[in-house]
C-alpha positions in Angstrom: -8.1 -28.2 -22.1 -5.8 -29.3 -19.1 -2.5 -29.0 -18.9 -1.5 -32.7 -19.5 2.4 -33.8 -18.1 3.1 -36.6 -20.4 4.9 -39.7 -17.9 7.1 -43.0 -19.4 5.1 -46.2 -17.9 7.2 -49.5 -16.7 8.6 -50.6 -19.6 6.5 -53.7 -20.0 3.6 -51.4 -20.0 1.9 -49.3 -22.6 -1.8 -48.3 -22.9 -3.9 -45.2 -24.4 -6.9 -43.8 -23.5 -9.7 -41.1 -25.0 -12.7 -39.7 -23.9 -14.6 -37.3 -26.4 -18.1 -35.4 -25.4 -17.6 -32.2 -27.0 -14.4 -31.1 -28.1 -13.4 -29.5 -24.6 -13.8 -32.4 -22.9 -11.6 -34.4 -25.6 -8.5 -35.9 -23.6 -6.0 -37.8 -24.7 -3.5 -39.2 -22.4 -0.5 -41.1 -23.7 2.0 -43.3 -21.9 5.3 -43.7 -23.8 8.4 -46.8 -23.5 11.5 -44.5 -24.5 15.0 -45.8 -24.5 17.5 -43.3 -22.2 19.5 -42.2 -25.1 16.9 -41.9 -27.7 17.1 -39.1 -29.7 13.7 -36.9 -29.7 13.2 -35.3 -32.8 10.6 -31.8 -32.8 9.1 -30.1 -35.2 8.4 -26.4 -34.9 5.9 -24.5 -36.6 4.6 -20.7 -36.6 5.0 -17.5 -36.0 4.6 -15.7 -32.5 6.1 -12.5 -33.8 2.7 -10.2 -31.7 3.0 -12.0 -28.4 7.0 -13.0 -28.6 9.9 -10.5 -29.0 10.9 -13.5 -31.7 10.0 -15.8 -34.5 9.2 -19.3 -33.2 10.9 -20.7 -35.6 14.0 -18.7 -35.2 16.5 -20.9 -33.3 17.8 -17.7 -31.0 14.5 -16.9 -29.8 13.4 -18.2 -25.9 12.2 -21.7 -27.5 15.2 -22.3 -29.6 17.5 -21.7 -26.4 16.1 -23.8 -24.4 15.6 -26.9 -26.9 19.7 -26.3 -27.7 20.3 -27.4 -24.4 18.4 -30.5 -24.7 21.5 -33.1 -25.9 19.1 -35.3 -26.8 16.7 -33.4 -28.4 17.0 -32.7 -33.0 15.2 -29.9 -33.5 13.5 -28.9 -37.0 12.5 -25.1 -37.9 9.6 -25.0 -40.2 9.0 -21.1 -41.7 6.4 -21.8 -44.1 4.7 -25.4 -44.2 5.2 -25.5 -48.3 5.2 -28.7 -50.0 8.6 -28.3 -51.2 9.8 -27.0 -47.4 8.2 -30.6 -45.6 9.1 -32.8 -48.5 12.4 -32.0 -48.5 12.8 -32.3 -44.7 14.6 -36.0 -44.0 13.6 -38.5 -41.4 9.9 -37.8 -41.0 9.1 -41.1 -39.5 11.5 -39.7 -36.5 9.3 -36.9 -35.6 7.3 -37.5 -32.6 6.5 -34.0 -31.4 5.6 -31.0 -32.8 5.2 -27.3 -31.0 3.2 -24.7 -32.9 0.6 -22.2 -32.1 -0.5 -22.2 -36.0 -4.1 -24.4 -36.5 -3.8 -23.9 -40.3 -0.1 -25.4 -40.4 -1.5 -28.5 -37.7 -3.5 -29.7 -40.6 -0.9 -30.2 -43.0 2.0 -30.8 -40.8 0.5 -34.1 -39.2 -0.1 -35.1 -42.7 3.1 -35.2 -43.7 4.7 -37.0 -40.3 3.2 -40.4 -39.8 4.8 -40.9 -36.2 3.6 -37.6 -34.5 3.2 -39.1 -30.8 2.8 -35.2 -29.1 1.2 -32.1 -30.1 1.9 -28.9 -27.9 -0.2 -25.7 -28.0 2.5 -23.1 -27.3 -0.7 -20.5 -26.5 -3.9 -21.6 -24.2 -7.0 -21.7 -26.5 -7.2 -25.4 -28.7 -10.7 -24.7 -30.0 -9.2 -23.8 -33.7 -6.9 -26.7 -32.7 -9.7 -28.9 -33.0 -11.3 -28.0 -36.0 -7.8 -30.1 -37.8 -9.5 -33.6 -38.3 -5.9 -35.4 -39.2 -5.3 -34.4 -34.9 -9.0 -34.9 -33.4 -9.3 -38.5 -35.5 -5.5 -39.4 -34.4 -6.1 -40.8 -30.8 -2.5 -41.7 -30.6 -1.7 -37.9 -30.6 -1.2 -36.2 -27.5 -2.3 -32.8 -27.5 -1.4 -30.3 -24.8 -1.5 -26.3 -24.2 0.0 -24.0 -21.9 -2.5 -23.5 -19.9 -2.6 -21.3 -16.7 0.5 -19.0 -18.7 -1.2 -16.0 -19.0 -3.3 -16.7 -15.4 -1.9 -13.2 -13.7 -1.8 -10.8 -16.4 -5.8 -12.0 -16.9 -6.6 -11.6 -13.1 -4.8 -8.4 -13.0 -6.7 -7.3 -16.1 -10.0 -8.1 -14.4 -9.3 -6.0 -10.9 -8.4 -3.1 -13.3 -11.6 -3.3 -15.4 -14.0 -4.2 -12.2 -12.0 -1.0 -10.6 -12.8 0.9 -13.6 -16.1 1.3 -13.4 -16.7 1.0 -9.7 -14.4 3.9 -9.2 -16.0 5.4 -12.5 -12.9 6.5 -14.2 -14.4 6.3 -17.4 -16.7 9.4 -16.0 -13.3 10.8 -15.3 -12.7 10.8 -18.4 -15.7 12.2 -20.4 -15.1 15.0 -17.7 -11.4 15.6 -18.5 -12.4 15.9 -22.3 -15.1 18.3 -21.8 -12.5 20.3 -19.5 -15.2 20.5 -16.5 -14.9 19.4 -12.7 -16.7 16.2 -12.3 -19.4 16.5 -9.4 -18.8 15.0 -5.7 -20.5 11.4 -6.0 -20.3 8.7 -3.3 -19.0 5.9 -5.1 -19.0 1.9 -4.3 -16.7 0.3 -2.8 -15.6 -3.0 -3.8 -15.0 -4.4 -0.6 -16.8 -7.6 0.1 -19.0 -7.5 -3.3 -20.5 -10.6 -4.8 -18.4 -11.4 -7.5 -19.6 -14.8 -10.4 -16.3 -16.2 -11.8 -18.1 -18.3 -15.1 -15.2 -20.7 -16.0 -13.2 -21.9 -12.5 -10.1 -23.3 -14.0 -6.6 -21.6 -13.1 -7.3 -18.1 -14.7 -10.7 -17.8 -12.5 -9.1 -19.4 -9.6 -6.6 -16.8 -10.0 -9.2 -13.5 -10.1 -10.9 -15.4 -6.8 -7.6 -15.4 -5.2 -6.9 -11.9 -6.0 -10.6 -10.6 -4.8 -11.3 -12.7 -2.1 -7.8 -11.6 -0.5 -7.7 -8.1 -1.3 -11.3 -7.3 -1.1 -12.9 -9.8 0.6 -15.3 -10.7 -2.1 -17.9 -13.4 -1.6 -17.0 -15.4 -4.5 -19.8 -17.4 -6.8 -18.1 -19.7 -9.6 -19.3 -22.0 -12.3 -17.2 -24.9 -13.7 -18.4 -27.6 -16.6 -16.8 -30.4 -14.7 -16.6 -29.5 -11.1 -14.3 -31.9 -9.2 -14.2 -32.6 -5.5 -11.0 -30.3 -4.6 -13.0 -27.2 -6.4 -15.3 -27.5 -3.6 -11.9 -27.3 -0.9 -10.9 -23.7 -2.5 -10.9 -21.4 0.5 -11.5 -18.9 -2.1 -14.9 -20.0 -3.1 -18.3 -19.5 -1.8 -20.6 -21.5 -3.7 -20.2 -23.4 -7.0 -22.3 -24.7 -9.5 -22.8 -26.0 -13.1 -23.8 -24.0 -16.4 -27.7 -24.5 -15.5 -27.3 -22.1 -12.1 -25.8 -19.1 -14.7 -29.0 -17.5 -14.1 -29.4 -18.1 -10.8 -26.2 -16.7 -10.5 -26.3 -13.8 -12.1 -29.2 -12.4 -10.0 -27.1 -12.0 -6.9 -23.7 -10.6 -8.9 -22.4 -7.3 -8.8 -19.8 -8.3 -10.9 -19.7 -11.2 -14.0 -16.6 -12.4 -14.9 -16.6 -14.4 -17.9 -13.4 -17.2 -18.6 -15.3 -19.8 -20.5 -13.7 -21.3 -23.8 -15.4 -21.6 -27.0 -17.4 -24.4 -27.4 -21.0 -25.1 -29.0 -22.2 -25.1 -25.6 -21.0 -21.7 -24.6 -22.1 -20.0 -27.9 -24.1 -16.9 -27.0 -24.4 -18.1 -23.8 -24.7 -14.3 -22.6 -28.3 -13.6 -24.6 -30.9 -11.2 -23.7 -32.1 -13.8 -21.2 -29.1 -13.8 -19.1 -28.5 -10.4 -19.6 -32.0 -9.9 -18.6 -31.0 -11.6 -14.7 -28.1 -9.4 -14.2 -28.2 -7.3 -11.1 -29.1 -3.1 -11.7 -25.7 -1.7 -12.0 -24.0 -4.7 -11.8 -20.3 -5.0 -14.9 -19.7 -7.5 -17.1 -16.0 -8.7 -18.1 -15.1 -11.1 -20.5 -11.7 -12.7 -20.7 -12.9 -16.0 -22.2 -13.9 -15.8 -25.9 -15.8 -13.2 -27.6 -18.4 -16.3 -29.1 -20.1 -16.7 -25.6 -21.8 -13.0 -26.0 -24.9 -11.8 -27.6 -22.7 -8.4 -28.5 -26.1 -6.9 -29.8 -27.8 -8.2 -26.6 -25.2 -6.4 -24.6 -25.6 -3.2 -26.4 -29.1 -2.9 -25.9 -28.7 -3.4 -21.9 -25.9 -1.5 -22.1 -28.3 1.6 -23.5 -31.2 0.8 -21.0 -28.5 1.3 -18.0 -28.8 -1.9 -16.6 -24.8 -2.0 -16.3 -22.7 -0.3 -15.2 -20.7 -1.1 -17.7 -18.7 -3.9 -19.7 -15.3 -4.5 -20.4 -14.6 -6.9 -23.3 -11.3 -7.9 -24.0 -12.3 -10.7 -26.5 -14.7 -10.0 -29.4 -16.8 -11.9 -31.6 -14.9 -10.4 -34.5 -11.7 -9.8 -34.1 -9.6 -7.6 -35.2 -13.2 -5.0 -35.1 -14.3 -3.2 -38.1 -15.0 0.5 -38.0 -18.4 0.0 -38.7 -19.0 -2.4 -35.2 -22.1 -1.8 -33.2 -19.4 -1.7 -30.3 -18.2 1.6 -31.2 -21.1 2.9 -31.1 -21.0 6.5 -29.7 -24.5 5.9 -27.2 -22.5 3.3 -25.1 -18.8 4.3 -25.3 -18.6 5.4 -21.7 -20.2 2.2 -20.6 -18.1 0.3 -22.9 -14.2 -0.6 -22.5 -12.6 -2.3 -25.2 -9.0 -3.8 -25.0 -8.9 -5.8 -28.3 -7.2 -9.1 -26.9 -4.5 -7.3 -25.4 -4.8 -9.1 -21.4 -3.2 -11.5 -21.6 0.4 -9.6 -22.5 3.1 -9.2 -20.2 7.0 -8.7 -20.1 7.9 -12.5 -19.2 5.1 -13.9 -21.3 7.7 -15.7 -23.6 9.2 -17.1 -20.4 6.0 -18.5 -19.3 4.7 -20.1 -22.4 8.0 -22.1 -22.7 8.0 -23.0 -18.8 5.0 -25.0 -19.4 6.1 -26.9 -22.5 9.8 -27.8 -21.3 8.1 -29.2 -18.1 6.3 -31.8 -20.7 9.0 -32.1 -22.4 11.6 -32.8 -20.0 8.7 -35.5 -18.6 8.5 -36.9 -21.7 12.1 -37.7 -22.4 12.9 -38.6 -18.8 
């Protein structure tokens, strides 16, 4: 998804539009005639309580502030999305927007408010998002995300895995354990490696930014949709489409993996791929854990092909115990962060950024 800023039209003008491939490429953009002093009345839905240092529906928490200082703007609190909690609430045909990062409570919510105009994503993945048929069959629903939030707590996550293994401190660690000296060994550098960034929207831009820079990597990207200004980054060597992946791979010393989860990018990492990867080249995945064979992994993992991976998304999640990825034959090749990246200290801050941007666009 794209982040989407929601504009008012003329006032004589009004119009709608969709497109719908697959469910990533399903954009809706809305145009909407507001009077100045129109009261905008939000629903808010979910809990945030792992990523946020508050409820999201708890009025003092970072959302609540900022929507109090909104004049204009009624704000209901929904805690649990009971029948008795949303029939009792008054005015539904007011509601226009709701902000959530709960799928299960989308379903129901949009049921109960016939008007909904706007959706907002408080987090960055929609793909549960649009598995709610009352939202994907509703083209008269705007649904955003806040993309790009997490973009430099992702990037930074990906130099520190890439540096991981390059500078081999997970050898430093089976040393320290084993309370022996680790040998001399001329390491890589990662100066000017070949790095493939698969997914080139504003988290991969970011890792090229950060490489390219730093490290003067020769950057290789892959994008669904690639659009003329992609091909203006001054951080980009080459880019191509899903069907180069292979192609790709071959001349990678590192894989970098940002795509979403779609039925397109299921298991898109299979023996195959894995088979092109360069000797000793690493594998990171920031994207979602569907787009990897795990098993597939594993065995190339064994056979020394990699370096190493680090996955911070999983096709399970949270593991269980009994997960091939613990196993004990590829632990030092294997570094697992359980979906942990994308946290940082002004996270909060970031997440609501992007939504009061849309929504001071919508009112105004």
């Amino acid at each position: 998804f794209f982040f989407l800023m929601i504009r008012r039209p003329p006032r004589s003008t009004q119009s709608r539009s969709s497109a719908a491939s697959d469910v990533y490429k399903r954009q809706v953009h809305g145009e909407f005639q507001m009077e100045s002093q129109q009261k905008i009345y939000v629903l808010v839905a979910g809990n945030l309580s792992q990523s946020f240092n508050t409820n999201l529906s708890d009025p003092k928490g970072e959302l609540g502030r900022r929507l109090s200082q909104h004049e204009n703007v009624f704000v209901q609190y929904i805690q649990s999305a009971s029948d008795e909690e949303l029939g009792s609430i008054e005015n539904k045909q007011n509601f226009e927007v709701l902000v959530t990062t709960n799928h299960i409570l989308v379903q129901k919510v949009v049921s109960y408010f016939p008007n909904l105009k706007w959706v907002h994503n408080l987090f960055t993945g929609c793909d549960q998002l649009m598995k709610c048929n009352s939202l994907v069959e509703n083209d008269s629903i705007v649904l955003t995300n806040s993309r790009g939030a997490s973009a430099k707590p992702l990037a930074e996550y990906v130099l520190g895995a890439i540096l991981y293994f390059t500078r081999r401190f997970n050898i430093f660690e089976t040393y320290k354990s084993k309370k022996e000296a680790i040998p001399r060994t001329k390491l890589p550098l990662l100066q000017q490696k070949t790095i493939l960034i698969v997914g080139f929207g504003l988290v991969g831009q970011q890792c090229a930014r950060i490489l390219k820079t730093a490290f003067q990597c020769r950057i290789l990207a892959i994008k669904r949709n690639i659009q003329s200004q992609d091909k203006l980054d001054n951080n980009l060597d080459v880019i191509g489409g899903l069907s180069d992946l292979k192609d790709f791979c071959q001349q990678a010393d590192v894989v970098v993996n940002c795509l979403p989860d779609t039925q397109e990018t299921q298991d898109i990492y299979n023996e195959d791929v894995f088979r092109c990867f360069k000797q000793d080249s690493i594998f990171v995945n920031i994207g979602r854990g569907s787009a990897v064979d795990e098993l597939a992994l594993i065995e190339v993992l064994k056979a020394k092909r990699l370096v190493g991976a680090a996955l911070d998304v999983t096709k399970n999640e949270p593991l269980q115990k009994s997960s091939p990825l613990f196993d004990q034959d590829v632990s030092q090749q294997l570094l697992l962060s359980f979906h942990t990246s994308d946290q940082f200290d002004e996270l909060e801050k970031e997440i609501v950024d992007t939504f009061e941007k849309n929504l001071e666009a919508y009112i105004n």
